[in-house]
C-alpha positions as CSV (number, residue, x, y, z in Angstrom):
1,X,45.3,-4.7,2.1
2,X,41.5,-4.6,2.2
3,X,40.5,-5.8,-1.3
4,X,36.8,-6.1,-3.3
5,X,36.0,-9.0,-2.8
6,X,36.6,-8.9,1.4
7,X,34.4,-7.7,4.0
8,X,35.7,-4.0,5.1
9,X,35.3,-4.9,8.8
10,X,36.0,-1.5,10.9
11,X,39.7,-4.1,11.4
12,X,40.7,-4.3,8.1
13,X,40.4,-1.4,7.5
14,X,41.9,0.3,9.9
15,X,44.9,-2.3,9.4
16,X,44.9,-1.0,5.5
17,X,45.1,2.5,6.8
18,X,48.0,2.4,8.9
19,X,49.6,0.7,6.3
20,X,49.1,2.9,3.5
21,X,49.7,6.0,5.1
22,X,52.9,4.6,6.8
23,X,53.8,4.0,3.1
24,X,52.9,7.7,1.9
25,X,55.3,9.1,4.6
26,X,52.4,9.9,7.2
27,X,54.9,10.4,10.9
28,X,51.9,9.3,13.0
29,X,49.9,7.0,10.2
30,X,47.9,5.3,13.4
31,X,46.4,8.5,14.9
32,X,45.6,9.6,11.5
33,X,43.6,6.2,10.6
34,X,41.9,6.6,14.1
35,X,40.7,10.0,13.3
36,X,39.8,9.1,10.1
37,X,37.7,6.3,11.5
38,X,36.2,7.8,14.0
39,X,34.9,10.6,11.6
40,X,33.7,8.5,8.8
41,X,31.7,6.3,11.2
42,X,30.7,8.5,14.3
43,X,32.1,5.7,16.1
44,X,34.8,7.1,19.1
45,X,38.4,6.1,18.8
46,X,37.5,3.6,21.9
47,X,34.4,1.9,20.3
48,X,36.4,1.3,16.6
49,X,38.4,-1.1,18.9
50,X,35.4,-2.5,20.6
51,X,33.3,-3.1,17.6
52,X,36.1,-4.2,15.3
53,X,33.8,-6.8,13.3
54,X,31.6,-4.1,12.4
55,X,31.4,-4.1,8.7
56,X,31.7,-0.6,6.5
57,X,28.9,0.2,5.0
58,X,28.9,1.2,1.3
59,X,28.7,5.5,2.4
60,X,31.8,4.6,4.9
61,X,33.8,3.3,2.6
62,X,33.6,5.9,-0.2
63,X,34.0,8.5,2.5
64,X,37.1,6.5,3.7
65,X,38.6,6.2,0.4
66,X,38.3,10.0,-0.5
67,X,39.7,10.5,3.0
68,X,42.7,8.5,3.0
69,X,43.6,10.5,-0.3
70,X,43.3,13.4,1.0
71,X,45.6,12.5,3.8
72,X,47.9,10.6,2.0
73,X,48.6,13.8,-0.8
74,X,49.5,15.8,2.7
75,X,46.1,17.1,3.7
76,X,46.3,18.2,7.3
77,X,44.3,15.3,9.1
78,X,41.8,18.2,11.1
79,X,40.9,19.7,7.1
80,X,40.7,15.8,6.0
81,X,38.3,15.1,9.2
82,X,36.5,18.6,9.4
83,X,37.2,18.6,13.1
84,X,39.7,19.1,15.9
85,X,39.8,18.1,19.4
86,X,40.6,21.2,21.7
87,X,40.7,21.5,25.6
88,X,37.2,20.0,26.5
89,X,35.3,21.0,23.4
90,X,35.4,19.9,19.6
91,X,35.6,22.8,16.8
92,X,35.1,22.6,13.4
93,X,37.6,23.4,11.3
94,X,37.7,23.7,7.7
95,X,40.3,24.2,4.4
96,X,41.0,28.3,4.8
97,X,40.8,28.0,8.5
98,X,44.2,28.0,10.9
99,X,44.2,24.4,12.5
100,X,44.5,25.0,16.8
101,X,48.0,23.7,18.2
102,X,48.2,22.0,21.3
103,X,50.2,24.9,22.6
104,X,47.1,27.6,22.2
105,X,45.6,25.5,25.1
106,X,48.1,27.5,27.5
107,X,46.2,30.6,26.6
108,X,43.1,29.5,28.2
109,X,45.1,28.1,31.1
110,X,46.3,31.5,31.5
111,X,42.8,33.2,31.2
112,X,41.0,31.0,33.3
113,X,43.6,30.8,36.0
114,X,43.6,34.4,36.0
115,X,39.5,35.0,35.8
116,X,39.0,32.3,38.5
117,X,40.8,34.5,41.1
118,X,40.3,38.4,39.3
119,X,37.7,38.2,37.0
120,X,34.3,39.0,39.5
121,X,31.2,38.4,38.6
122,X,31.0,38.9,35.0
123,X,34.6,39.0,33.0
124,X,34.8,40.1,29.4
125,X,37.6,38.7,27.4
126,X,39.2,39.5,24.1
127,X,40.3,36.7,21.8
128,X,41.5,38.3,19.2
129,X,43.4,36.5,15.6
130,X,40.4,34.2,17.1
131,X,40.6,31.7,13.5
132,X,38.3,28.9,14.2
133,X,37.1,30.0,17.7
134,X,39.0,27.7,19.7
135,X,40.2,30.1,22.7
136,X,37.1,32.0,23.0
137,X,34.7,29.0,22.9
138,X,37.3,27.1,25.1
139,X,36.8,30.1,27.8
140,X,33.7,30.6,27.4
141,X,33.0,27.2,28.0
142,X,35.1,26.4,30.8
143,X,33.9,30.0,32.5
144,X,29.8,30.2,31.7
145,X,30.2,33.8,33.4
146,X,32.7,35.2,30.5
147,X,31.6,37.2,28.0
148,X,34.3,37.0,25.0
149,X,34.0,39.1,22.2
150,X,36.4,37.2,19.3
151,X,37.9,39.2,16.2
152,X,39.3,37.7,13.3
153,X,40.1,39.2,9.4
154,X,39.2,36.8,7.7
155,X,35.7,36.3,6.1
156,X,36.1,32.2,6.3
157,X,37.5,32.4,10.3
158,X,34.6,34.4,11.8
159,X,32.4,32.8,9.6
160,X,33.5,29.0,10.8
161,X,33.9,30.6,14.9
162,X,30.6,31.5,14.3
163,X,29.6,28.2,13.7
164,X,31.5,26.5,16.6
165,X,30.2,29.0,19.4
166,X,26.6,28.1,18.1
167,X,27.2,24.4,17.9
168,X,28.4,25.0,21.6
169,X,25.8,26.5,22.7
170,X,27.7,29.4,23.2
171,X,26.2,32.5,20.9
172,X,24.6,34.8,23.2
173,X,28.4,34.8,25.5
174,X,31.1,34.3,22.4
175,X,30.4,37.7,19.9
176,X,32.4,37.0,16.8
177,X,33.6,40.1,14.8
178,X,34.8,41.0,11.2
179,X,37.6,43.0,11.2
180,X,41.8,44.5,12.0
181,X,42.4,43.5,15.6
182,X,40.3,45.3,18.0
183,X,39.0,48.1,15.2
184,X,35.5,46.3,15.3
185,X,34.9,46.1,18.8
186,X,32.1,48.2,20.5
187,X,33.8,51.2,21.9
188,X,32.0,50.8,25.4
189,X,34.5,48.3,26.2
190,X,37.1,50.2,26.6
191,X,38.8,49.9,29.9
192,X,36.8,47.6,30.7
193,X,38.4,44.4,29.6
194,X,39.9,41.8,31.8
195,X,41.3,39.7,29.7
196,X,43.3,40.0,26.0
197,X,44.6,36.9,24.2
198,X,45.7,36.5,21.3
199,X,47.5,33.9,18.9
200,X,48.4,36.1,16.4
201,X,50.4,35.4,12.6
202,X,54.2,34.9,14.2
203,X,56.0,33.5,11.3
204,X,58.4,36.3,9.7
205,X,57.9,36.2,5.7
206,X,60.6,35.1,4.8
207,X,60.8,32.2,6.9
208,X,57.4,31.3,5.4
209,X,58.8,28.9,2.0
210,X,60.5,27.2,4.6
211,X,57.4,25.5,6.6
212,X,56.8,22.2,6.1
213,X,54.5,20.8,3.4
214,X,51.5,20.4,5.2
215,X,51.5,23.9,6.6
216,X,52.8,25.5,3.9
217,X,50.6,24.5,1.6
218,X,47.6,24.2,3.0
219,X,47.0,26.6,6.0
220,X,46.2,30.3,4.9
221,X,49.5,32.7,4.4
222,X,47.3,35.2,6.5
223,X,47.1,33.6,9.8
224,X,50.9,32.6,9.3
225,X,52.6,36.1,8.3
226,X,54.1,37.8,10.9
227,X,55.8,40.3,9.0
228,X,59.9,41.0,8.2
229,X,60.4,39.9,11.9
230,X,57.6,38.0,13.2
231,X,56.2,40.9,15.1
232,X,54.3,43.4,13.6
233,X,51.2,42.2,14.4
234,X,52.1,41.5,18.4
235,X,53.4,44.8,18.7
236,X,49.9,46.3,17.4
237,X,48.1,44.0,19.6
238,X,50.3,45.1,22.8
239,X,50.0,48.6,21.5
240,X,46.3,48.3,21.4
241,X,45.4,46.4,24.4
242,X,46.7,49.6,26.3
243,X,43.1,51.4,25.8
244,X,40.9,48.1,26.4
245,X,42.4,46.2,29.7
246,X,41.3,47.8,32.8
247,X,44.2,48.4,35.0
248,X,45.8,45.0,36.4
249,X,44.2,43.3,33.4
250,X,46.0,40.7,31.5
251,X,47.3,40.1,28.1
252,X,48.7,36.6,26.8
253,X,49.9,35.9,22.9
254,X,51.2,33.1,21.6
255,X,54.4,33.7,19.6
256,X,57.8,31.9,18.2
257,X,59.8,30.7,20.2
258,X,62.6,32.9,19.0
259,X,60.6,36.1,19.4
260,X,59.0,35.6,22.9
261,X,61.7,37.2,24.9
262,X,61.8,40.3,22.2
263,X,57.8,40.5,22.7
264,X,58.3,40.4,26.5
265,X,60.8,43.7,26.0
266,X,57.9,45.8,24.2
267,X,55.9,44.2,26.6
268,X,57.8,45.6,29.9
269,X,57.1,49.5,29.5
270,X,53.2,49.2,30.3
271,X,53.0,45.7,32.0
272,X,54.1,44.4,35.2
273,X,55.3,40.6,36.0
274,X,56.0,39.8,32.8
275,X,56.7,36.4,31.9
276,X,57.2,33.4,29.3
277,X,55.5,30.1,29.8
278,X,56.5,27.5,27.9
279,X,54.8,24.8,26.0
280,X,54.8,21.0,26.5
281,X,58.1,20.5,25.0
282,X,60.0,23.0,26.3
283,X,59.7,25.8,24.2
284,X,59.1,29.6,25.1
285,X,55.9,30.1,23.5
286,X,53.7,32.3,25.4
287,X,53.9,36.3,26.4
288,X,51.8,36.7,29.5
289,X,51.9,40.5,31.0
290,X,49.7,42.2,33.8
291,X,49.1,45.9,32.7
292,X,50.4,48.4,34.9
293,X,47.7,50.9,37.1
294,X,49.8,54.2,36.2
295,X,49.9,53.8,32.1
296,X,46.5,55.4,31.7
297,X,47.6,58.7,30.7
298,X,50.5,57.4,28.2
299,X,48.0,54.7,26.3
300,X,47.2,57.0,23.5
301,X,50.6,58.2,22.3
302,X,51.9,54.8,22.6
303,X,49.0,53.5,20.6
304,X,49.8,56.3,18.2
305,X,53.4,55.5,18.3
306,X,53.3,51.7,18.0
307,X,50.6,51.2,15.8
């Protein structure tokens, strides 16, 4: 342990860290001291290794010390860091704000695998449930052609995927809208859209006291809530995306794992190749559909019907 009275080399206390969170119950207490690090001192996780005799300075370690607590009382490290890693960018994220999974990278696979081949000149994307940005800006990024218009309910999210598209450099292609799925969105895109994703609240209610701690307790109810089932929002979101793909468009979500095959089902009557990819470890996670060339006449009453 790293006491008053000994240098606080960038070493030590990374060393005390690892240690102390290890102690607290942390499952990966060495990534969590790295990111810690690394944000504290604007150092990357490489250079904190290369410039281990680097002494804290007074600012570091009161930042590190309010850090670690945070962490250690079950803080999710991205809301303890104010940052998170994602594809080839790095977002801001903040307490309020749903904190990107690993798996919502599959979503920009899918849209830029797609766009590369069917997208022309100038694709618009959707991205809606857009929370802090991350699929949009990823896009976006990835694609400097895309336009992306994001949608999110919540104040604090399109607030904070503001942020991030600016800090990207990505404002005048990444719109961020306030409001209910695509209710906000400028009318003259409908039809017009090649591309609707979507990462939308997939955990049924009641399932919700049973998340662990650090979601539970932290992450905002409303991103998480998918309703008595875990669908009620996906089915909206296929019902919707109906009037804004053009023909041949496509439309990915991420969902449970237990609920991907159902989604796929509602999925079937207006889309064509259907499928489920699945994430890193296995697990159905993603709904990825091609809309159909003949459902233009039938969009509204399903809308009407579904929504």
């Amino acid at each position: 342990m790293v006491t008053a009275d000994q240098p606080w080399t960038l070493k030590a206390a990374l060393d005390w860290i690892v240690d102390f969170l290890a102690d607290k119950g942390d499952a990966t207490p060495r990534r969590s001291a790295e990111w810690i690090m690394s944000a504290v001192t604007n150092l990357s996780r490489l250079e904190l290794y290369a410039y281990f005799d680097r002494p804290l300075t007074m600012e570091e370690r009161s930042a590190l010390r309010t850090a670690v607590r945070e962490r250690a009382e079950g803080k999710p490290l991205q809301y303890v860091t104010g940052e998170m890693p994602f594809r080839r960018i790095v977002l801001k994220v903040e307490s309020g704000i749903f904190v990107p999974r690993p798996e919502t990278e599959i979503l920009v696979e899918e849209a830029l695998e797609f766009l590369r081949l069917n997208g022309g000149d100038s694709p618009v994307v959707i991205d809606l449930c857009t929370g802090s940005g991350c699929v949009g800006c990823s896009v976006a990024h990835e694609l400097p052609q895309a336009s992306v218009f994001a949608v999110d309910i919540s104040q604090d999210a399109v607030r904070v995927a503001r942020e991030n598209a600016t800090r990207l450099g990505l404002a005048d292609r990444v719109e961020v809208f306030l409001g209910d799925l695509t209710q906000p969105l400028p009318k003259s895109l409908e039809g017009r859209v090649d591309v609707i994703l979507a990462n939308p609240p997939y955990i049924p209610t009641l399932d919700l006291p049973h998340l662990p701690g650090e979601v539970r307790e932290f992450e905002p109810a409303l991103a998480l809530d998918g309703g008595s089932d875990g669908l009620v929002v996906a089915r909206r979101i296929i019902a919707e995306s109906l009037s804004w793909l053009r023909p041949g468009g496509l439309l990915a979500m991420e969902l449970d794992e237990g609920r991907v095959k159902e989604a796929i089902c509602a999925m079937d009557k207006y889309y064509e190749e259907s499928r489920i990819r699945s994430d890193l470890a296995g697990r159905d996670r993603i709904a990825v559909g091609f809309l159909r060339r003949d459902v233009d006449s039938k969009a509204g009453d399903e809308r009407r019907r579904l929504s």
